[in-house]
C-alpha positions, 0 to 999 in steps of 0.5 A: 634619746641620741642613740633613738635620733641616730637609729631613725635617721639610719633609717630614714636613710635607709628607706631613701636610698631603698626608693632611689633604688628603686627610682633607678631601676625604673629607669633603666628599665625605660631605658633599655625598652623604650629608647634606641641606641641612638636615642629614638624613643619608641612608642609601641602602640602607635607603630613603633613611631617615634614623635617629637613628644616623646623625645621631649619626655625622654630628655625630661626624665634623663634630666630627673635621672642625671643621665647626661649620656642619654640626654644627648642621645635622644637630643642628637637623634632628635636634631638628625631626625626631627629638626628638619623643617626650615624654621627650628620646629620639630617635624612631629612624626618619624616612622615607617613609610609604604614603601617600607622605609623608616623617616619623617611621615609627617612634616607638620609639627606638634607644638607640645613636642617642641615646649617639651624639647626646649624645656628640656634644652633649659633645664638640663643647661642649668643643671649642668652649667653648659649655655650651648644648651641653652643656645638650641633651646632658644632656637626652638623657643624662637620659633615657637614665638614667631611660628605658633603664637596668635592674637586672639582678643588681647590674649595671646595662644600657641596653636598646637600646631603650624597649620590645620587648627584654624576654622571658620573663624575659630581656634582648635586648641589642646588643653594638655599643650599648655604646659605652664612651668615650661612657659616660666622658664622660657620667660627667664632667657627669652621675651620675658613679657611675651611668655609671662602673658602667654603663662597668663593667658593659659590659666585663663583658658584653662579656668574656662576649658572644664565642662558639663556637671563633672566640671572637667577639662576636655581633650580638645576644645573650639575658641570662637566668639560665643566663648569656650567649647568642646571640640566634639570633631576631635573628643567628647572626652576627659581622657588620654590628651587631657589627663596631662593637664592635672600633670602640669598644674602640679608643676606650679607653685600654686596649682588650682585643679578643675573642681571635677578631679574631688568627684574622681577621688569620691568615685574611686573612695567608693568603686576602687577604680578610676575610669579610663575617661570621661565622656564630656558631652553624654556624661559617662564614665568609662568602665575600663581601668585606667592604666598606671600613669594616670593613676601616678598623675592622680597620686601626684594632685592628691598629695598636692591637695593634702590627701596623703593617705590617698595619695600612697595608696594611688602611687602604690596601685600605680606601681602594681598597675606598672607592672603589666603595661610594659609595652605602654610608652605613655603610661610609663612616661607619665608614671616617671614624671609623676613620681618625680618632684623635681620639674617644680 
């Protein structure tokens, strides 16, 4: 019986280590493909830009993989390149100019990109015991507060953005920029009432943000006195903004996922796909495959939910689906943070 305890325990070590392996060569090959030497995170499909959400992304993940030296190359450009505005809010857009020169093409910010940064700052001071950290974060954090926070009948919402999502009297709102556990950290070094009903207000709106029969959440959303709505100037869809959504309900401890996500599961039990988007308004489903990281995403809800069969075999079908989208920034973005169980 000891000899059969010690043999399975070399083996569970074995296969731990076979994964974090694994884990690790994922990374670097982000790394090597994805950031620049100076710690620019490249997003091929749009340009080669380079944009503050995806520098909160590359600091998360260098945060998950204990890469320190990364993590303050991608922080260093950020700062340099991003935090250029008079308040201590990232200009959202770095890219190549018509006159042929690369810098800043967009000085408004993107609210996700500045929670995903100061997140970052927090988690990667806590882990490493470093307050400087923590300093830059609140800085950010700061100005989010001031900049970006409104009033709207006794509850408070972030705009996604300093200006432009204010209109005839409604609100433009992006679901997928709630990103609840990094309103739980900010409530631990900041004004903790403050982001308790931010954290508060944000599961409010999302139990109200899934539409129609699939009972989903949609890309983009208008808040005005009548209630919730589609914002059908932007999306009709459940798609590439709203699938981070399912992402960071699985960052908290007690998630609860719109009812829509058991009818994907029924769809994919029974066609063996899950569909790149869900029109919203004329409740259709996109005959193109979704790529890996809304698969890992997937994955990541069904084991959350107890459907640890499914679960395995969503993760692997997302390793495969890996395999031929090395372009896709984002898919493989959301690949690596689904897999990881650490941001909880």
């Amino acid at each position: 019986m000891k000899k059969l305890i010690v043999t399975s325990f070399y083996l569970i070590m074995f296969f731990a280590q076979l994964a974090y392996g694994r884990e690790q060569s994922l990374w670097k090959e982000y790394k090597s493909h994805f950031i620049t030497h100076d710690g620019r995170v490249i997003d091929y499909y749009q340009g080669q830009i380079g944009h503050s959400e995806g520098q909160g992304y590359g600091m998360l993940l260098a945060v998950i993989y204990d890469d320190k030296n990364t993590f303050d190359r991608i922080w260093q450009w950020t700062k340099n390149n991003l935090q250029v505005r008079r308040d201590n809010l990232l200009a959202w857009c770095w890219g190549k100019r018509p006159n042929g020169e690369w810098d800043v093409i967009d000085y408004n910010n993107a609210t996700d990109g500045d929670i995903l940064v100061a997140f970052a700052l927090l988690k990667v001071a806590k882990k490493w015991h470093d307050n400087h950290y923590q300093t830059e974060g609140l800085k950010i954090i700061k100005s989010i507060r001031e900049k970006l926070a409104l009033n709207w009948e006794d509850r408070i919402f972030l705009l996604p953005g300093y200006y432009g999502f204010t209109k005839n009297g409604s609100l433009q709102l992006n679901p997928s920029y709630l990103i609840l556990p990094a309103y739980r950290c900010f409530a631990e070094v900041d004004k903790k009432n403050f982001w308790k009903k931010v954290h508060q207000n944000a599961r409010f709106l999302l139990s109200r943000a899934s539409f129609t029969s699939l009972h989903l959440p949609a890309d983009w959303i208008t808040l005005n006195k009548t209630g919730v709505s589609i914002c059908t100037d932007k999306s009709h869809y459940f798609g590439y903004e709203a699938i981070r959504i399912l992402l960071y309900l699985c960052w908290e401890e007690r998630p609860q996922f719109p009812s829509g996500v058991k009818e994907i599961f029924k769809f994919y039990k029974k066609l063996h796909y899950i569909p790149l988007w869900v029109d919203l308004v004329n409740v259709s489903l996109s005959l193109r495959d979704a790529p890996a990281g809304f698969y890992a995403i997937y994955a990541r809800v069904a084991q959350r939910i107890g459907e640890e069969t499914l679960s395995k075999e969503l993760f692997e079908k997302a390793k495969e689906k890996l395999l031929t989208e090395k372009d896709n920034y984002y898919s493989f973005t959301l690949y690596l943070l689904a897999e990881s169980k650490e941001i909880r």
